[in-house]
Steps between C-alpha positions, in 0.01 A plus 500: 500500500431531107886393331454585130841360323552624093688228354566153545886400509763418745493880678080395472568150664746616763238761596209264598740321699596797658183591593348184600827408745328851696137517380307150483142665453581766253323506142770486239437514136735477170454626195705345205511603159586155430246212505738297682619407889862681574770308302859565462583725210904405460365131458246640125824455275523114658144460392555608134815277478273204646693458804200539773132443496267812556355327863928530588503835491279651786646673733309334793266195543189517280282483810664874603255738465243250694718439775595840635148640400598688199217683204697424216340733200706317156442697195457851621636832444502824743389812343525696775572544856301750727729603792234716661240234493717209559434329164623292248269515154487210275487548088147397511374683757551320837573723767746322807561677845814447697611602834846449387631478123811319348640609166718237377376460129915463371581630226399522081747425216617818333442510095761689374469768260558268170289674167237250364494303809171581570352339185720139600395208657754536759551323857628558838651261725363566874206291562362134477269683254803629291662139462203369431412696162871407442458171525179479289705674236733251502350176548316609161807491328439913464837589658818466351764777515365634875702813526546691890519818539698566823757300699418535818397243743159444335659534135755182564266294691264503172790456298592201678151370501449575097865305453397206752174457254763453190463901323781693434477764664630893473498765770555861446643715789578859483779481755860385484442152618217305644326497840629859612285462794683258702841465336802655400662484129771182556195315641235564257751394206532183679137442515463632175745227380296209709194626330671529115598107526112482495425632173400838669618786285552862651501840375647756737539865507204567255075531484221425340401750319193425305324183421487604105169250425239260648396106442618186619927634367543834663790699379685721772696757442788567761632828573816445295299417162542150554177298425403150693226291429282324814149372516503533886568796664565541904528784634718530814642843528461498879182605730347796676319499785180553549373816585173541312298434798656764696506841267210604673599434883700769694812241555853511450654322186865534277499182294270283766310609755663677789450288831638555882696189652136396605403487164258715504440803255436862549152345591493340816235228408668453188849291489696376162703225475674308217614622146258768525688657841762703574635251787889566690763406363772383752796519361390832283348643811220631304154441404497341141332247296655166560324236285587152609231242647616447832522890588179547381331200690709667815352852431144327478519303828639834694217662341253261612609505849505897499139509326343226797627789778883397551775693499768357324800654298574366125881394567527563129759307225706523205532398119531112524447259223593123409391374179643248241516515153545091330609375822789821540391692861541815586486685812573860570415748805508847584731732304639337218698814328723769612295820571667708710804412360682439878368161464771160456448288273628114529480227228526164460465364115494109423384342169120404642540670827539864608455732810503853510506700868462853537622668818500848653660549810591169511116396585371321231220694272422198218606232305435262175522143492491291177528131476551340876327709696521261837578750788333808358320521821766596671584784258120648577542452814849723524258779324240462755659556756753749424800288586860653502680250278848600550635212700354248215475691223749366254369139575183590409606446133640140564269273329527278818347789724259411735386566902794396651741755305313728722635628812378298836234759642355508106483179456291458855281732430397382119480185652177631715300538197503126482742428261743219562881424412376272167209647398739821404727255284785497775522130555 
């Protein structure tokens, strides 16, 4: 069997260990874009900010590729894929067969419609590649006022790195408060606050409108007339997936591409997994794009197994994301807003701590946790499994909560998962 994987990430990585815990004698070759082994994207801001070493960053041991038998191609591109020959075609030329094809390429930044952008010596902030011009800039003393435009995840996490390395830094965001991905207003003001007693400055509710001229001072021109100078400009207005590869190909896609719980696409030799997939949602009980790292190395390893000749069933997840910004953590899952608007809402606001628990039906949908976030496990775990939280539901805000606030059957069956009485904070 010919495995031909596009991409080489954690949906990339979970996929050849997928297929070589069914298929030992398989052929399986990677093409990257990159020129490097898989390494952990959410750990390129920690490399600007000098916090870990390149070699700390792959994803698995350097001796990888060698060990399950992997053709690693670094530095290539796909062109095109032939679904009626069963080909993958290289930029310059090179023709490679598969028997069964993975797209998990992730996704591209998106460049927002800006006037004069073109002409700038602008930067994103996805890759080792990205941080790396970045940090070239910098260390030559060529970066001073970096200015971000976006604050989303990827938009902070550069902000933070920029202020770690001593610049004062401004973001721009279009949207009533930052990181409207994963939190709510009162949350995002708190962060916001964390992040101001940094020397990061914000400017909310407006756009960049033009970058009025070039050279090492750029002046841009925000949507309200205001003018802001920067000599570094990140762009971080969020990411698309992509689907470049697949115009051509008589398969499904809405904003990724459409896969069954298999993970397979319209195609049957042809699965998707990662940023680049429409994967199920759990909790949404839908097919949507769900870009977090361990969902996508799940939807890689199903895929894997499924392309070696199992038969296995993507259990699919939800939104989940911890992250710190300067030490502050944050974890939220699942819903964290009222859609529906049947949904109960239940807070719980401290000066460096606050929880936020979204109900309907009295089965819990989501939740946001800033500053201690011990026990947030057993939050997720409430969502998972579709708990009725009635008989413990107004403890759940006591900032003592923990496994044995949970009713006796509960508490037995979280227990089987491994956990124990202190490692949940309840001794």
């Amino acid at each position: 069997m010919k495995y031909v994987i596009i991409g080489n990430s954690a949906a990339s990585v979970g996929a050849v260990e997928g297929i070589r815990k069914v298929d030992s004698q398989g052929t399986i070759t990677v093409i990257s874009e990159e020129p490097y082994q898989a390494y952990s994207r959410p750990l390129i801001s920690y490399y600007l900010a000098g916090k870990v070493r390149e070699e700390d960053m792959y994803y698995r041991d350097p001796d990888f590729y060698e060990a399950n038998r992997v053709k690693l191609l670094p530095g290539k591109k796909v062109s095109r894929i032939d679904s009626l020959q069963k080909s993958v075609k290289l930029e310059e030329g090179q023709d490679i067969e598969y028997d069964r094809l993975l797209l998990a390429a992730g996704s591209r930044p998106f460049l927002p419609p800006v006037k004069g952008i073109e002409k700038q010596n602008y930067h994103f902030f996805n890759s080792l590649n990205d941080v790396k011009e970045i940090q070239k800039k910098v260390e030559a003393n060529q970066a001073a006022q970096p200015l971000i435009v976006g604050a989303g995840l990827v938009g902070m996490k550069a902000a933070e790195a920029l202020s770690l390395l001593g610049l004062p830094v401004t973001v721009v965001e279009l949207g009533s408060h930052i990181l409207g991905s994963i939190l709510s207003e009162v949350p995002a003001r708190i962060v916001q606050r964390k992040m101001e007693e940094h020397g990061i400055r914000f400017i909310l509710g407006k756009s960049v409108k033009e970058i009025a001229w070039g050279g090492d001072l750029q002046g841009v021109v925000m949507s309200d007339g205001q003018g802001v100078l920067t000599d570094l400009i990140i762009v971080a207005a969020g990411v698309r997936s992509r689907l470049e590869l697949v115009e051509e190909l008589p398969v499904s896609r809405n904003r990724g591409v459409k896969v069954n719980h298999y993970m397979q696409t319209d195609l049957e030799n042809i699965y998707a997994a990662g940023d680049v997939a429409e994967g199920w949602d759990s909790l949404m009980e839908e097919n949507r794009v769900i870009p977090i790292w361990p969902g996508a190395y799940r939807q890689g390893h199903t895929a894997g197994m499924n392309m070696a000749g199992l038969k296995i069933k993507d259990t699919g997840g939800f939104a989940l994301n911890s992250i710190a910004f300067f030490g502050f953590s944050i974890i939220t899952a699942g819903v964290f807003e009222a859609r529906e608007g049947n949904e109960e809402i239940m807070t719980r606001e401290e000066p460096e701590n606050f929880l936020q628990l979204i109900f309907r039906d009295n089965r819990l949908l989501g939740f946001i946790k800033l500053g201690e976030v011990d026990r947030a496990g057993i939050f997720t775990w409430l969502i998972k499994e579709g708990i009725d939280c009635t008989p413990f539901k107004e403890r759940l805000l006591n900032p003592d909560f923990c496994l044995l606030d949970l009713p006796a059957a509960l508490r037995k069956e979280r227990m089987r998962g491994g956990e124990t009485v202190e490692s949940l904070g309840c001794a």
